[in-house]
C-alpha positions in Angstrom: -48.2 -88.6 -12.0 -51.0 -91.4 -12.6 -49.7 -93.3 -15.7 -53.4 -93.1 -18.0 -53.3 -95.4 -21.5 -53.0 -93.4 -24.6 -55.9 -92.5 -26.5 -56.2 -92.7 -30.0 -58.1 -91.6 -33.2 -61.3 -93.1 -33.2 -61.6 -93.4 -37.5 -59.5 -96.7 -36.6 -61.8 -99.4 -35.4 -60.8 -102.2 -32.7 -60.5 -105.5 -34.3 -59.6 -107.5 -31.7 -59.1 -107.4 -28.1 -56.5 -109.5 -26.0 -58.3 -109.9 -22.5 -55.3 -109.9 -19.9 -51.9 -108.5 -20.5 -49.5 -111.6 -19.5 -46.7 -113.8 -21.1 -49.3 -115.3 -23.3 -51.4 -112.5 -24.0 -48.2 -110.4 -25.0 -46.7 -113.4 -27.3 -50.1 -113.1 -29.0 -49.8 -109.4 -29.4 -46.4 -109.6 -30.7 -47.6 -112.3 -33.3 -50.3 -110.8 -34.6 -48.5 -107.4 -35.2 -45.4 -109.2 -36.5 -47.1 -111.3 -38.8 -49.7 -108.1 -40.6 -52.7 -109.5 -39.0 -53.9 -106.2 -37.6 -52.2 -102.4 -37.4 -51.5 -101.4 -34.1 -54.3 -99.3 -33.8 -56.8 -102.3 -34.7 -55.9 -103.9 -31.6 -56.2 -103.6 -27.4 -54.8 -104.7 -24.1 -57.3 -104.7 -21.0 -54.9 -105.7 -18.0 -56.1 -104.6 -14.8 -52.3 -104.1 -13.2 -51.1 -100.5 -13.8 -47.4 -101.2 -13.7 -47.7 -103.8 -16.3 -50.4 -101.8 -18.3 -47.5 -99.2 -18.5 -45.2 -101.6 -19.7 -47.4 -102.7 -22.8 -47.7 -99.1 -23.9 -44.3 -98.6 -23.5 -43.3 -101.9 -26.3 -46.4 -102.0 -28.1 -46.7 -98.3 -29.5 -50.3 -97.7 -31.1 -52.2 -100.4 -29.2 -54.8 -99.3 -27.3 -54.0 -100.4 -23.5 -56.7 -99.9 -20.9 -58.6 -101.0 -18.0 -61.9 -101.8 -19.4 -63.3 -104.1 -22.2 -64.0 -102.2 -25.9 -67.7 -101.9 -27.0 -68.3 -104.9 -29.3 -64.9 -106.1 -30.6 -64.0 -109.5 -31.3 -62.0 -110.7 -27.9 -59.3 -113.2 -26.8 -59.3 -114.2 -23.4 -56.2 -114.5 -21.7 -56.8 -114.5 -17.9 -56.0 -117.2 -15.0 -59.2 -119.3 -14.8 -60.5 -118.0 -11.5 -60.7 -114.7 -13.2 -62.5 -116.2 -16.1 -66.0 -115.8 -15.1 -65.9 -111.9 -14.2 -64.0 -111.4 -17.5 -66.6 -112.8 -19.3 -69.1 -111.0 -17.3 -67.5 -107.3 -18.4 -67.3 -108.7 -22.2 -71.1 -109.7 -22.1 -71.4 -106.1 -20.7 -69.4 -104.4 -23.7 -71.6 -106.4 -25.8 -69.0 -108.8 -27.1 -69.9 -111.3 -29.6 -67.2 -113.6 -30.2 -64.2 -114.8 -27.6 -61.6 -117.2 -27.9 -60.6 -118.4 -25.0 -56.8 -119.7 -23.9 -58.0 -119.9 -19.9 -56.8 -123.3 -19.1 -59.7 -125.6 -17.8 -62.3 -123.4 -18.5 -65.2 -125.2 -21.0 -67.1 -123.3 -23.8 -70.8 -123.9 -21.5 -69.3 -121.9 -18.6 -68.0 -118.9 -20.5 -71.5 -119.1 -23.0 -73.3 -118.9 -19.4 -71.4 -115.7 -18.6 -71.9 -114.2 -22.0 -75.0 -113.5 -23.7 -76.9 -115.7 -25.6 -76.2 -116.7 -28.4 -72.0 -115.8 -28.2 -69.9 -117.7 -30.2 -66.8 -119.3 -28.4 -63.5 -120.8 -29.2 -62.0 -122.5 -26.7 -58.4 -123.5 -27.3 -55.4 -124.8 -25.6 -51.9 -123.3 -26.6 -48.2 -123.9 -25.2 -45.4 -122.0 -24.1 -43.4 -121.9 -27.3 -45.9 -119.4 -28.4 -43.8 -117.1 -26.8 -41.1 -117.4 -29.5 -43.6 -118.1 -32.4 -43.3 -121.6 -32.3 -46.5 -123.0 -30.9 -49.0 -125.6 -30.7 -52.6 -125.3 -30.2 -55.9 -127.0 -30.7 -59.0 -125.1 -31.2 -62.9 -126.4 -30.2 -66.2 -124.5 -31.4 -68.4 -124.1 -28.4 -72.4 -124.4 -29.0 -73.4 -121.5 -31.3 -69.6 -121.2 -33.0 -69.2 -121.5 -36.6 -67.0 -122.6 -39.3 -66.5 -119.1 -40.2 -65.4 -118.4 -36.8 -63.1 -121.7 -36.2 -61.6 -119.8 -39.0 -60.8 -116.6 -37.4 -59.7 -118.5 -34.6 -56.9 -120.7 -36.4 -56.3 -116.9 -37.8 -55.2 -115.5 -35.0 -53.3 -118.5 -32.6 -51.7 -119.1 -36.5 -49.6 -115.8 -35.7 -47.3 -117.6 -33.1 -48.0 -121.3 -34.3 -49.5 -124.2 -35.7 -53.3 -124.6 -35.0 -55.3 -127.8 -35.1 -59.1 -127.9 -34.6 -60.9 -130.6 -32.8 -63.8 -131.2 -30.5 -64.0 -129.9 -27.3 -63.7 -133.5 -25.5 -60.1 -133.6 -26.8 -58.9 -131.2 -25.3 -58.1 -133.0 -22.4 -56.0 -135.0 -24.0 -54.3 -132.3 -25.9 -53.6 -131.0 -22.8 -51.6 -133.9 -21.6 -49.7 -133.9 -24.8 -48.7 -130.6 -26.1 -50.5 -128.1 -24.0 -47.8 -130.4 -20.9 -45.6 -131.4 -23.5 -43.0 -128.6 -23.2 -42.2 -129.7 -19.9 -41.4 -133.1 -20.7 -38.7 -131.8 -23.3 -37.3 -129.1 -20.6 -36.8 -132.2 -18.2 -35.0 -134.2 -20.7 -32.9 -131.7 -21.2 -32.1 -131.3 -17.9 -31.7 -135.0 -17.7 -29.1 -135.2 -20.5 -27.0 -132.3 -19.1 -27.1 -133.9 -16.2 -26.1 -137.1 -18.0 -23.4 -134.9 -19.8 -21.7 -134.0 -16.7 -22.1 -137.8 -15.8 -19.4 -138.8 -18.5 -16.9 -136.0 -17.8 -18.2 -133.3 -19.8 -18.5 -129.2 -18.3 -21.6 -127.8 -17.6 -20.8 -125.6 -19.9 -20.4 -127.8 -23.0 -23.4 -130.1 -21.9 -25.8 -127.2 -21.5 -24.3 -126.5 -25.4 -24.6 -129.4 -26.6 -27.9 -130.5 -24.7 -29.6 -126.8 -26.0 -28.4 -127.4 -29.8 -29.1 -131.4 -30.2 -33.1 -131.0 -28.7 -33.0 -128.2 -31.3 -31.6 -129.6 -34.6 -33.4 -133.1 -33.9 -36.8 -130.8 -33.4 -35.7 -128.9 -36.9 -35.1 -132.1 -38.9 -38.3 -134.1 -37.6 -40.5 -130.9 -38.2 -38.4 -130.2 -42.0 -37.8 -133.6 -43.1 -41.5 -134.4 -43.0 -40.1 -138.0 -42.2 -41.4 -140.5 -39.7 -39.9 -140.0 -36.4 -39.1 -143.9 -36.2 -36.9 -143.4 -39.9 -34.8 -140.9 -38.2 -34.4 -142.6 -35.2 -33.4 -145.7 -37.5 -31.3 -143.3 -40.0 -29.0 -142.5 -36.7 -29.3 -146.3 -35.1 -26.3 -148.4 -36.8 -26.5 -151.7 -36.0 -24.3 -152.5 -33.0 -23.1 -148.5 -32.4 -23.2 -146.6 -29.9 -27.2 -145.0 -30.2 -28.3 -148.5 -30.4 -26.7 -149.0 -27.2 -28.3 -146.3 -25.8 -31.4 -147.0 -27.5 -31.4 -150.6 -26.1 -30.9 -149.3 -22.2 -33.9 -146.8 -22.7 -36.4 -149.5 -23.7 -34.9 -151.6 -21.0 -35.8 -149.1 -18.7 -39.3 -148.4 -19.4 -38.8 -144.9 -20.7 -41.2 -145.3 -23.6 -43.7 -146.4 -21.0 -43.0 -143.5 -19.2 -43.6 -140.8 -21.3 -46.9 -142.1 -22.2 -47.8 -142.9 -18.5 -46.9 -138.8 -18.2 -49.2 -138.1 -21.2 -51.9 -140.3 -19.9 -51.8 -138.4 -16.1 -51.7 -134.9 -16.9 -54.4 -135.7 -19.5 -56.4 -137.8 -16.2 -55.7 -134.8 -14.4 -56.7 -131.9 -17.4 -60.3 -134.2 -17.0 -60.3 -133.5 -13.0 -59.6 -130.2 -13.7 -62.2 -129.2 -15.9 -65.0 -131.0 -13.6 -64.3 -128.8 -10.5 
């Protein structure tokens, strides 16, 4: 039998749309329900894949989950950038008013040229710990966005993370910092297990310990509200064993690397966007 979405009661309008069913788009989904922002009949899925359109119903009982934009409702899109431009072309059709957009790449000016005049757009750049409510965008107001609407914006990203507004220029850089910055962590911790192993210790235990130390020093620098540098210091006795390892890191240019990383991806964030 052809799976068809749910239908239901009409008395409960759509507050918000989520433009593209993914990993983000879900994460978003489950934030916003999680945290009250919206009952599940106040919000939709449009994903275009049947299969996964099935799949959404399936977890997310209540949500409207179709193929098609919703008349005039408030929208997030969600979609790979080459898709972008005919999303935005079926939520001018559906008369949508206001999008936030987490396409990577894709400025304000070329979704407001898709839309219809005088549409107010968010364009923002999340990361991947959204998935687990833990993270970090930046928002930008495109031409005819408001205050008001920054506002809604930090509103809804705020449901799986912290939200930071700046201008749309900055993004770029953003990009090469936290939108890239979970990868840089994921490598070091594939460096230290690897390290781990290196001094005699299992897999096992250096996966352990690797998973548990990025995660306790990432609770205590975002609880203590301290300067990284004090509790980097705090753990750095004079002549011990950190300040050993401290010492060969420096020597070693690691500090140089990490911002030469930050620096390229945000280099390349700028290439991006110009094509």
């Amino acid at each position: 039998m052809k799976w068809r979405p749910a239908c239901y009661s009409s008395e409960v309008a759509i507050r918000l749309q989520l433009i593209g069913g993914g990993r983000m788009g879900e994460a978003l989904l489950g934030g916003l329900l999680a945290a009250g922002w919206a009952l599940p009949g106040e919000l939709a899925v449009v994903e275009k894949i049947p299969d996964r359109r099935a799949e959404l119903s399936n977890r997310f009982g209540g949500v409207t989950v179709t193929d098609h934009p919703q008349q005039g409702a408030d929208a997030v899109l969600a979609v790979k950038p080459d898709d972008s431009a005919s999303a935005g072309t079926r939520l001018r059709e559906a008369g949508v008013e206001r999008v936030l957009s987490i396409a990577a790449g894709v400025t304000t000016a070329a979704l407001e040229s898709v839309l219809d005049e005088g549409a107010r757009v968010i364009r923002a750049m999340p990361n991947t710990p959204a998935l687990v409510g833990a993270g970090a965008a930046a928002i930008a107001a495109g031409r005819h966005a408001t205050d008001n609407d920054l506002d809604w914006a930090t509103s809804v990203l705020e449901a799986v993370g912290t939200v930071v507004v700046c201008e749309e220029p900055m993004l770029d850089a953003v990009t090469g910092l936290s939108g890239s910055g979970p990868a840089y962590v994921f490598w070091l911790a594939e460096t230290l297990m690897a390290a781990g192993a290196e001094v005699g210790l299992s897999p096992d235990m250096a996966d352990a310990l690797t998973r548990q130390t990025l995660l306790g020093a990432a609770r205590l620098l975002a609880e203590s509200g301290e300067p990284p540098a004090d509790l980097r210091a705090a753990v750095t006795s004079p002549g011990g064993t950190t300040a050993r390892g401290i010492a060969e890191l420096e020597a070693r240019g690691a500090a140089e690397a990490f911002i030469a990383a930050v620096v390229a991806a945000t280099e390349r964030s700028k290439e991006l966007g110009a094509t």
